[in-house]
Residue frames as qw, qx, qy, qz and C-alpha x, y, z in Angstrom:
[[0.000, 0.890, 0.456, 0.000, 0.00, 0.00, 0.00],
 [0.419, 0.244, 0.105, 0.868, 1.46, 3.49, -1.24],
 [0.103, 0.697, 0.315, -0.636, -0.11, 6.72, 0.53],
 [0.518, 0.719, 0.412, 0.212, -1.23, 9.01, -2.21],
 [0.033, 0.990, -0.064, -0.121, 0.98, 11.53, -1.22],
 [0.527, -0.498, 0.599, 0.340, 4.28, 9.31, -1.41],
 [0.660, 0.640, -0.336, -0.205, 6.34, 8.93, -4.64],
 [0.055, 0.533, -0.844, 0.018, 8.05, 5.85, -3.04],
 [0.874, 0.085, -0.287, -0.383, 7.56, 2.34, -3.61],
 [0.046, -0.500, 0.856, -0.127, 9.41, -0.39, -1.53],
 [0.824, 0.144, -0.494, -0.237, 9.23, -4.24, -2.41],
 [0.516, -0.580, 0.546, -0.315, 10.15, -6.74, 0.10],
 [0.716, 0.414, -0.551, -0.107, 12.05, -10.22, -0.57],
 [0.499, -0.414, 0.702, -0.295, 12.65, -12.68, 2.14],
 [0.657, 0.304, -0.684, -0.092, 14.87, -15.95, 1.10],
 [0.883, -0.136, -0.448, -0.029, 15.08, -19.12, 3.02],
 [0.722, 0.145, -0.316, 0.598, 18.54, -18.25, 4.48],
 [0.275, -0.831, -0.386, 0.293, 16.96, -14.87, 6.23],
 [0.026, 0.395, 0.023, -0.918, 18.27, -12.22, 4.28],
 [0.306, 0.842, 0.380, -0.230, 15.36, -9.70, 2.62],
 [0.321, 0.177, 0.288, 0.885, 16.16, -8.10, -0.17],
 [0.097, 0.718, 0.529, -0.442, 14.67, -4.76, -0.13],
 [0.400, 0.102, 0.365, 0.835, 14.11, -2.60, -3.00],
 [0.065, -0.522, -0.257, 0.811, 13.44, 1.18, -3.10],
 [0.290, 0.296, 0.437, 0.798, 12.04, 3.31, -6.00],
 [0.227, -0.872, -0.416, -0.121, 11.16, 6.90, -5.52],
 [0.151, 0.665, -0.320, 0.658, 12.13, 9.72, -3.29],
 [0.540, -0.322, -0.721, 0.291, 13.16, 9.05, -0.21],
 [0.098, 0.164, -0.303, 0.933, 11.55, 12.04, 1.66],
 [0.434, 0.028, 0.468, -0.769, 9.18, 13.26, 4.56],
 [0.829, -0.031, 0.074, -0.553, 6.08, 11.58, 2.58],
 [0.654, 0.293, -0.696, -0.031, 8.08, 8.30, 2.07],
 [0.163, -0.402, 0.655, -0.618, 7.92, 7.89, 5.89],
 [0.770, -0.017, 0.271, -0.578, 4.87, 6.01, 6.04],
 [0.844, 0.437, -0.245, -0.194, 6.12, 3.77, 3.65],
 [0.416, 0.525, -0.678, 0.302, 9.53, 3.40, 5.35],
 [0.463, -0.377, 0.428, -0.679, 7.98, 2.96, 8.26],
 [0.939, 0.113, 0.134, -0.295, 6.09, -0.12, 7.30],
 [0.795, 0.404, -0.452, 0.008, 8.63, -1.29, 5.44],
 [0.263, 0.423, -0.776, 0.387, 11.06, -2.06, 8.75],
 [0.743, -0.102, 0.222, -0.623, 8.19, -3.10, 10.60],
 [0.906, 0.298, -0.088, -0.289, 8.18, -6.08, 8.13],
 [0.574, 0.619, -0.460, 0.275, 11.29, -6.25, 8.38],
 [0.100, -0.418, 0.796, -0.426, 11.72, -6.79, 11.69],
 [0.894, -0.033, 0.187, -0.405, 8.84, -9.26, 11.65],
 [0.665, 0.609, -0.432, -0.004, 11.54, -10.83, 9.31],
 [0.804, -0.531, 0.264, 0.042, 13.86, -11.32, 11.60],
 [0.773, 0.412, -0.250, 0.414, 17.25, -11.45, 8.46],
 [0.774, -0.351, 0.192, 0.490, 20.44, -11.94, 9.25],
 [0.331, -0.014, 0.425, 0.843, 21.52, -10.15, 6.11],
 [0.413, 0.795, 0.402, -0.189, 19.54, -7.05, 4.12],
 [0.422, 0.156, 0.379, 0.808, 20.37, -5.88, 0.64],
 [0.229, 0.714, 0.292, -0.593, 18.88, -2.57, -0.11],
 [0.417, 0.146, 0.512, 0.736, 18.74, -1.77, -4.00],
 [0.236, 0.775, 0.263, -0.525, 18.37, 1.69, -4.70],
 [0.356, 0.336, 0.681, 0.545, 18.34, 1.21, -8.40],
 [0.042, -0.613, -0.531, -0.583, 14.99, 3.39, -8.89],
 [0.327, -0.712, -0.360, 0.507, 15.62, 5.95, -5.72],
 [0.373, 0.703, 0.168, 0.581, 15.53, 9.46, -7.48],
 [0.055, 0.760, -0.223, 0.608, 16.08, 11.19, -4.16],
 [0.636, -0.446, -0.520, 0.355, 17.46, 10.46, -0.73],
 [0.196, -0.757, 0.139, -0.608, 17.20, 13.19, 1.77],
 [0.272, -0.551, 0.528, -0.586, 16.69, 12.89, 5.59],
 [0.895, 0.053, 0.042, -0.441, 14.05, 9.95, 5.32],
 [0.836, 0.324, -0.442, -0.006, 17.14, 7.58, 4.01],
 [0.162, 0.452, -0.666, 0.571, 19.07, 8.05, 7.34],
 [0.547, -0.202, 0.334, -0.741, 16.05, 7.77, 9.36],
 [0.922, 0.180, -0.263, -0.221, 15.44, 4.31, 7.43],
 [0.630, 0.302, -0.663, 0.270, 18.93, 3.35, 8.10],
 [0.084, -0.303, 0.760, -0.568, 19.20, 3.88, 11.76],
 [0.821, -0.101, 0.141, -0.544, 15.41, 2.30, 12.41],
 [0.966, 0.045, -0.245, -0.062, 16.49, -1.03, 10.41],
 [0.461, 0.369, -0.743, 0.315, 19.79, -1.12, 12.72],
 [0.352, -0.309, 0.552, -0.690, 17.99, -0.53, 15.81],
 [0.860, 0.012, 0.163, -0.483, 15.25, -3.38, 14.71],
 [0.998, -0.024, 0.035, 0.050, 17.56, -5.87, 13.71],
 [0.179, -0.918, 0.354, -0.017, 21.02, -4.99, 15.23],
 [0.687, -0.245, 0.624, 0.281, 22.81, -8.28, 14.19],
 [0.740, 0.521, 0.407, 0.123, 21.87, -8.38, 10.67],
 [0.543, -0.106, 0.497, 0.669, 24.38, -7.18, 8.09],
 [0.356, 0.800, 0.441, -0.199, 23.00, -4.41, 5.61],
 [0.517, 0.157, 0.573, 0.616, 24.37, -4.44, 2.20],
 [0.323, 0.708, 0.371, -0.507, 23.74, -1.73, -0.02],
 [0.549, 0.315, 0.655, 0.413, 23.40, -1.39, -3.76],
 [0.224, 0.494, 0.475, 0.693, 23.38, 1.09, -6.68],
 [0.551, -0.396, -0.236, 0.696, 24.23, 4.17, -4.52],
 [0.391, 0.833, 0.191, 0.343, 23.72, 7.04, -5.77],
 [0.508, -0.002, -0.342, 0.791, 26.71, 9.63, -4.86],
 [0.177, -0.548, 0.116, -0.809, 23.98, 12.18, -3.62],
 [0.800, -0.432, -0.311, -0.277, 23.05, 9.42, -1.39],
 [0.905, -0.001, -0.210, 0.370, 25.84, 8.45, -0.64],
 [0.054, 0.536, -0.128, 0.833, 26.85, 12.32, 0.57],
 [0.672, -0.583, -0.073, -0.451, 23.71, 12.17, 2.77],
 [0.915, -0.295, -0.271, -0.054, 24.89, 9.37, 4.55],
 [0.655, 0.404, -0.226, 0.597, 28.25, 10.72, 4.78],
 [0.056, -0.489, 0.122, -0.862, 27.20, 14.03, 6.65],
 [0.622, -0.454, -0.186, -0.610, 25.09, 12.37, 8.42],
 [0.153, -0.372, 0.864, -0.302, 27.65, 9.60, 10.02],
 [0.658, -0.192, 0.578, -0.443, 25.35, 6.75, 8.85],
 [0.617, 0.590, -0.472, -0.222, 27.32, 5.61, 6.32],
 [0.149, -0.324, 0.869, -0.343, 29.23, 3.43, 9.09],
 [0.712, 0.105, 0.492, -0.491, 25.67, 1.53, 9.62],
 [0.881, 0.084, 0.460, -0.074, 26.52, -0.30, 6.17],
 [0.552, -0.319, 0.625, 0.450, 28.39, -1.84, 3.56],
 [0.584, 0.691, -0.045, -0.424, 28.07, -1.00, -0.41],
 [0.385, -0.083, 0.881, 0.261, 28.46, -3.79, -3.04],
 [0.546, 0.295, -0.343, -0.705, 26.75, -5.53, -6.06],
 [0.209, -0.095, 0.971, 0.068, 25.27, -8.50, -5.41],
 [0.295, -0.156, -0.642, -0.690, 23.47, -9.82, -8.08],
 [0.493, 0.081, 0.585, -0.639, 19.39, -9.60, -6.35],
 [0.453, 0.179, 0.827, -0.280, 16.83, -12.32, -6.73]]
């Protein structure tokens, strides 16, 4: 379910082995909350060991992408949390923001 005000879209993928892929498309800002919101929710219902994030189809990351990251460390503080196709304004945010530490950036091929 997508509010009507949110231009983000986030898929969930849970494999056998407990990690979730999770994949983003949209902006990640203020209205994307609801949406991020739900999405670690599920995620922590999840219970992975590993998450991939693929922002492939993220056109903007703002505050909302930090706020995502610290929630899914706080809800599943063991799990590993890969990230994919990066943009470098994202990848800025996360910088300034000091929650670039919170994960790792790769290409593993997703489901």
């Amino acid at each position: 379910m997508v509010p009507q005000n949110s231009a983000c879209v986030v898929t969930i993928v849970a494999r056998d082995d407990r990690t979730v892929w999770m994949r983003l498309l949209g902006a990640l800002d203020i209205d994307a909350e609801p949406v991020l919101t739900a999405a670690v929710t599920r995620l922590g219902e999840l219970a992975p060991r590993r998450v991939v994030l693929d922002f492939a189809g993220v056109t903007f990351a703002g505050s909302a992408l930090c706020h995502l990251l610290v929630r899914l460390h706080l809800i599943a503080p063991g799990a590993s949390v890969l990230m994919q196709h990066t943009s470098p304004q994202a990848r800025y945010v996360m910088a300034v923001t000091g929650t670039d530490d919170l994960v790792v950036h790769g290409d593993e091929p997703l489901p």
